[in-house]
NUFIZA-774349 format. One record per residue (C-alpha): residue number from 0; residue in three letters; x, y, z. Coordinates in Angstrom, 3 decimals. Each point is the difference from the previous one (the first is absolute). Layout:
<vovexs>
NUM, Ala, X, Y, Z
...
</vovexs>
This chain:
<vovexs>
0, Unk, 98.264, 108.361, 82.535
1, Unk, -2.168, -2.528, -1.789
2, Unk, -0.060, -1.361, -3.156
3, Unk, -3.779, -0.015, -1.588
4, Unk, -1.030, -3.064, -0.597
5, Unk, -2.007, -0.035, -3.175
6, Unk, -3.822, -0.605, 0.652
7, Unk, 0.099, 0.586, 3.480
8, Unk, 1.090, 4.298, -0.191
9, Unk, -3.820, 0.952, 0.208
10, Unk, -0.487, -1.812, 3.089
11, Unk, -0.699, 2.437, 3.377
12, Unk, 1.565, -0.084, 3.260
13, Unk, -2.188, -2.125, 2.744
14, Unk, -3.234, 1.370, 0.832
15, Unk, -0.861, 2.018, 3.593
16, Unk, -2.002, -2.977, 0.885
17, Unk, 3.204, -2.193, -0.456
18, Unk, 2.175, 2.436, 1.836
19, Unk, -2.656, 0.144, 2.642
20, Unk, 0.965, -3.980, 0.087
21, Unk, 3.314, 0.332, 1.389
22, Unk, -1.321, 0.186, 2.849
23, Unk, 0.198, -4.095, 0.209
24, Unk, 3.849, 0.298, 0.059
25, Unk, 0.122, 0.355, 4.050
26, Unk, -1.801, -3.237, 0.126
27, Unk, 2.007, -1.559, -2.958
28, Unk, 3.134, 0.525, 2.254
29, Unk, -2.309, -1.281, 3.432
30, Unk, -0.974, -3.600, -1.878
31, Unk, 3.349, -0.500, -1.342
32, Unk, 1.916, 0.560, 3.679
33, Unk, -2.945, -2.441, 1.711
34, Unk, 0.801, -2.393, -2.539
35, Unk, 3.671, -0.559, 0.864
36, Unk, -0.527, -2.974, 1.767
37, Unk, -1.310, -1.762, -3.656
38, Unk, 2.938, 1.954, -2.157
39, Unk, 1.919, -3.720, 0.357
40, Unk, -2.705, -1.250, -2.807
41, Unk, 1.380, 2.326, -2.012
42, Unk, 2.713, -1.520, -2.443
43, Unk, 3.575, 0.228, 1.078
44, Unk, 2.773, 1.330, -1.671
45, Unk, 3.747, -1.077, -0.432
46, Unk, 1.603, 2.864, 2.083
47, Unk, 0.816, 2.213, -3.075
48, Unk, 0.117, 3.896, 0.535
49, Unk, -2.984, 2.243, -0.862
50, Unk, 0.148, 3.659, -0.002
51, Unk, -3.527, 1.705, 0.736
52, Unk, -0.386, 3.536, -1.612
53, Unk, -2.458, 1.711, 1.611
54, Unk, -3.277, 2.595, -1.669
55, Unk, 0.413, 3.860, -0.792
56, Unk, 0.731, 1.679, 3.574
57, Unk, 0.262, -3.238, 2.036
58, Unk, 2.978, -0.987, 0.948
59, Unk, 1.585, -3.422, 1.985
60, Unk, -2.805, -0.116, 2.596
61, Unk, -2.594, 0.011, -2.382
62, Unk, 1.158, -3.493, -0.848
63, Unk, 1.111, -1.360, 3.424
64, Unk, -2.862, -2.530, -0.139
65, Unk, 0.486, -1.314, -3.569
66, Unk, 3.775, -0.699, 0.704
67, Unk, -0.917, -1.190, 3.097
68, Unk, -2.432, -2.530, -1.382
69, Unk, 2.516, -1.247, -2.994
70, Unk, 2.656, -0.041, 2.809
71, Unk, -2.156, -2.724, 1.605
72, Unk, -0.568, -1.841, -2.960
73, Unk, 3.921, -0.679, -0.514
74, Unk, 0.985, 3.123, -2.290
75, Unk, 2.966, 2.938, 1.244
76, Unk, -2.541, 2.857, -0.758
77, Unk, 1.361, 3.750, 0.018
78, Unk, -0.728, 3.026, -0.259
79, Unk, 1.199, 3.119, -1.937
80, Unk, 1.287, 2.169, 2.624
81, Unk, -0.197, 3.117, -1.876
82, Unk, -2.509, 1.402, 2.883
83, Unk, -3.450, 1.035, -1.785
84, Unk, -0.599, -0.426, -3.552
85, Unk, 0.242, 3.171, -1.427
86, Unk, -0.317, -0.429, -3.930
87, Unk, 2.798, -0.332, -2.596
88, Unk, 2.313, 2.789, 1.376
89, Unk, 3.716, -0.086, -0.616
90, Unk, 1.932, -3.648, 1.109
91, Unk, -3.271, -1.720, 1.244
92, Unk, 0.379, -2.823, -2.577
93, Unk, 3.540, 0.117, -0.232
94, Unk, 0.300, -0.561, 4.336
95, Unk, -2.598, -3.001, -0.700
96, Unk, 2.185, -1.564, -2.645
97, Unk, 2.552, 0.309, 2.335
98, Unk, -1.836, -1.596, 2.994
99, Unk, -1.259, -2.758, -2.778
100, Unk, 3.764, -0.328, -0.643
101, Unk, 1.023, -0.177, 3.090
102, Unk, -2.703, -2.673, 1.056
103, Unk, 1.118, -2.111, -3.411
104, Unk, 3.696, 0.005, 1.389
105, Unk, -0.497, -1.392, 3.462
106, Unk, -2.736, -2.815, -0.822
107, Unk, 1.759, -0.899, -3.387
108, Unk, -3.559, -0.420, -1.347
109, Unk, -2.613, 1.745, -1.616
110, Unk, -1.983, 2.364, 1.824
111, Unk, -3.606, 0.166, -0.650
112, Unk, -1.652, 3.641, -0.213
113, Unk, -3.642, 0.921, 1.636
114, Unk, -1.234, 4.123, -0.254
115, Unk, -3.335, 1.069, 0.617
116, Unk, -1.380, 2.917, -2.080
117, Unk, 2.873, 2.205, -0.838
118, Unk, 2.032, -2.730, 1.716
119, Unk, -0.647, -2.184, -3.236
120, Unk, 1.262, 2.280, -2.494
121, Unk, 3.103, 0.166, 1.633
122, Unk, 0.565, -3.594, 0.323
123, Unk, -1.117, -0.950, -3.708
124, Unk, 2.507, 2.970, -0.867
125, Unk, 2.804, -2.101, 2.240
126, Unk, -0.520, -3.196, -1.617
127, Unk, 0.200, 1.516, -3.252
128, Unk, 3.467, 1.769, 0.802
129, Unk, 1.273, -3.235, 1.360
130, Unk, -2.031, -2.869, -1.032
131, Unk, 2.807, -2.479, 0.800
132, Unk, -0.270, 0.415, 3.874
133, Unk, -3.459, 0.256, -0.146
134, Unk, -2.280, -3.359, 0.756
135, Unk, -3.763, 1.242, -0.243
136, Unk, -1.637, 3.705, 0.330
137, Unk, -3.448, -0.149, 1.777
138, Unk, -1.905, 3.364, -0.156
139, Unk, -3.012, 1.188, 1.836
140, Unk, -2.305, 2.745, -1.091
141, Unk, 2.373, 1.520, -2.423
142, Unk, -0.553, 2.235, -2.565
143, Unk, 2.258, -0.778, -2.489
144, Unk, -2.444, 0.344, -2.930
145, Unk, -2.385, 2.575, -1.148
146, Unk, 0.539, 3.516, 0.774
147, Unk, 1.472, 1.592, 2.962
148, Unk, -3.247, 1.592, 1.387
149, Unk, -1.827, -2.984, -0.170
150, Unk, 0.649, -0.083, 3.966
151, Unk, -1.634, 2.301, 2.436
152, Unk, 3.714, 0.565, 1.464
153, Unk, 1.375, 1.782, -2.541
154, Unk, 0.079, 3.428, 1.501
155, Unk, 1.655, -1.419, 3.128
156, Unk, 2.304, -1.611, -2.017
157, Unk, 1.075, 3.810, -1.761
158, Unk, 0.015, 1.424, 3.348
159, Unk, 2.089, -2.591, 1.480
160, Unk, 2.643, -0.328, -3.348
161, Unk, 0.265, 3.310, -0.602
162, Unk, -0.542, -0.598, -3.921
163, Unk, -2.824, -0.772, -2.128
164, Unk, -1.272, -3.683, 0.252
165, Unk, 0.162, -0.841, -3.702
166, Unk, 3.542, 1.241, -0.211
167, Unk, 1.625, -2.411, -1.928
168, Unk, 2.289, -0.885, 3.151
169, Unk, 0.191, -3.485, -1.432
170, Unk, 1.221, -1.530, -3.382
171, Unk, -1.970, -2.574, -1.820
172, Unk, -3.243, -0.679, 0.042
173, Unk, -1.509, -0.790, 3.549
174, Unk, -2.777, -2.210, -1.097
175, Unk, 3.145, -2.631, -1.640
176, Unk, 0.028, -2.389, 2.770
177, Unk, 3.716, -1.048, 0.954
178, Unk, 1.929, -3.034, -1.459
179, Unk, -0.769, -1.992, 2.915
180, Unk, -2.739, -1.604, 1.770
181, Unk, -2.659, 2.418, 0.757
182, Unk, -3.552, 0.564, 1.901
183, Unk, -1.763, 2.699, 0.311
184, Unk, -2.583, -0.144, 3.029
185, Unk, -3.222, 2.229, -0.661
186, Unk, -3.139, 0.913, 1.495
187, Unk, -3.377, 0.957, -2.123
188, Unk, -0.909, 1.928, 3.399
189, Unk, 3.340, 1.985, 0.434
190, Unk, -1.055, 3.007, 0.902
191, Unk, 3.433, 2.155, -0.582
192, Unk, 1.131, -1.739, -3.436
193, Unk, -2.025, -0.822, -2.816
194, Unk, 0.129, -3.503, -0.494
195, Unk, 0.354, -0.045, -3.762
196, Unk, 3.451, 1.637, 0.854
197, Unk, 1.391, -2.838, 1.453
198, Unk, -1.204, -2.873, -3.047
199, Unk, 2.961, -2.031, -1.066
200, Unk, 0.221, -0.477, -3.273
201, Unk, -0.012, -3.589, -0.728
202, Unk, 3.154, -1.973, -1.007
203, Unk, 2.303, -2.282, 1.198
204, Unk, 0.905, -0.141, 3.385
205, Unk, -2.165, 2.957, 0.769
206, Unk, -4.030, 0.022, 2.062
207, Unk, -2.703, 1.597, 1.572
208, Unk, -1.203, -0.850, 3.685
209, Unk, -3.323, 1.850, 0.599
210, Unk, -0.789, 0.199, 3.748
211, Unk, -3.127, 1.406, 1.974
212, Unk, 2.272, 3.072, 2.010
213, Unk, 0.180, 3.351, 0.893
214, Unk, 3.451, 2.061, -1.609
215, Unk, 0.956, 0.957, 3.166
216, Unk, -0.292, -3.278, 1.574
217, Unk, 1.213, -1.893, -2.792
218, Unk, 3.083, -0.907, 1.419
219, Unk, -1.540, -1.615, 3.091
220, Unk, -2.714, -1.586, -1.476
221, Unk, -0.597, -3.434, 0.809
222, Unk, -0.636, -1.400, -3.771
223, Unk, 3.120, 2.209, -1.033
224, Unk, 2.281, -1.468, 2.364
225, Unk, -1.135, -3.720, -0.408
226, Unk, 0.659, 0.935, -4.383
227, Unk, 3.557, 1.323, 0.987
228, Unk, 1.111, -2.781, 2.142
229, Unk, -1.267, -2.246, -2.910
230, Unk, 1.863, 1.778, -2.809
231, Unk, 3.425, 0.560, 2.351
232, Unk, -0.427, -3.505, 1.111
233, Unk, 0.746, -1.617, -3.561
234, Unk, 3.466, -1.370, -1.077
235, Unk, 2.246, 1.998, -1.429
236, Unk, -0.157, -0.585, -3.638
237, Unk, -3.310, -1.584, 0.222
238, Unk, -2.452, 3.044, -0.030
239, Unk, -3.163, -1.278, -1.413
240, Unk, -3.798, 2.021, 0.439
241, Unk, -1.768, 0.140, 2.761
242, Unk, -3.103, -2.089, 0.156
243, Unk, -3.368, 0.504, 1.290
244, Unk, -1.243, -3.540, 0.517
245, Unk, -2.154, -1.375, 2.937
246, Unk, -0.458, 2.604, 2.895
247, Unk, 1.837, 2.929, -1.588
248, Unk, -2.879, 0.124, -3.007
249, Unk, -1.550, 1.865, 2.747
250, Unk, 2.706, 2.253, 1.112
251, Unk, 1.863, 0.565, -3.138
252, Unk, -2.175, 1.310, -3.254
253, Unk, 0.896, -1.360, -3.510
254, Unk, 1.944, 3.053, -1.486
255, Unk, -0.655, -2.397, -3.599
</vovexs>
């Protein structure tokens, strides 16, 4: 399902100790729900859609607290509706290029994609199949480089697909990052994902945000949410990198 990224295919999954880590995701979801009364310092948003894909075998209510955070900060968050995420089985992507469609249609605008883990793949594979409706693609934890058992949920991901997980399911190389404006969100301490598998390449229009966070928990991690309302919050047309001066030095590590 992946596309090996050269230098990185001899890296192993996350270590027991990191998968003993996940533990912090319970309190990664606790911190960010107490915070809600400071989600207004956030930046805001101009009301454009964003679909929300969610990880392998999570589906809508896995990310009710993300959308509900960028709903907050000005942006028409969705989800997927396609009940739990299930792998790459027959009309996933095409019923989410659909929905992306659909969402395109009635705002007249760009929509801006967010997936986390598997979630990501599918939405870099979406803006590559219609770049044109597509504003930004922000992915979290995804493995879209490397080789396929470079996560410790590989076998869950067979059982649940029904197929192998590096059938080639997918054209093109996964590591190509798509002809828009893209960020991949990782974490050194990911305890489900190797991190080198989610290392954009670096070119135009294309980073790395490296974040102190749990896989699990990713998408309801304080520091992750604060990055994605920054990078959603930009002008259309204006992407530019996201910078780590003053307070975030200490949050957000230099990927350089």
């Amino acid at each position: 399902m992946s596309a090996t990224h050269p230098g990185l295919h001899m890296a192993s999954a996350p270590s027991p100790l990191l998968q003993l880590m996940e533990w912090r995701a319970p309190m990664e979801f606790a911190l960010s729900a107490a915070l809600q009364p400071f989600w207004s310092l956030a930046p805001a948003g101009d009301g454009h859609a964003v679909l929300v894909l969610p990880g392998l075998g999570a589906g809508d209510e896995s990310t009710a607290l993300l959308r509900q955070f960028l709903t907050s900060r000005r942006l028409a968050a969705s989800g997927w509706g396609q009940g739990p995420n299930l792998g790459l089985r027959l009309g996933v992507l095409d019923h989410a290029h659909a929905w992306l469609q659909q969402l395109h249609a009635r705002s007249h605008r760009k929509v801006s994609l967010v997936g986390w883990s598997l979630g990501g793949i599918y939405a870099r594979e979406l803006a590559k199949r219609s770049p044109e409706i597509v504003r930004q693609v922000v992915s979290l934890g995804s493995p879209f480089t490397g080789h396929p058992r470079q996560t410790n949920a590989w076998r869950f991901y067979e059982w649940a697909s029904g197929h192998r997980i590096d059938a080639h399911d997918l054209h093109g190389a996964l590591c190509q990052a798509p002809p828009v404006p893209t960020t991949s969100i990782w974490s050194r301490s990911d305890g489900v994902v190797s991190w080198r598998c989610s290392v954009e390449s670096r070119h135009h229009e294309a980073e790395n945000i490296e974040v102190e966070a749990s896989h699990v928990g990713m998408g309801a991690n304080p520091a992750v949410l604060y990055a994605l309302a920054d990078r959603l919050a930009q002008p259309e047309g204006d992407w530019r990198p996201f910078h780590r001066e003053g307070w975030r030095r200490l949050v957000y590590a230099d990927t350089a």
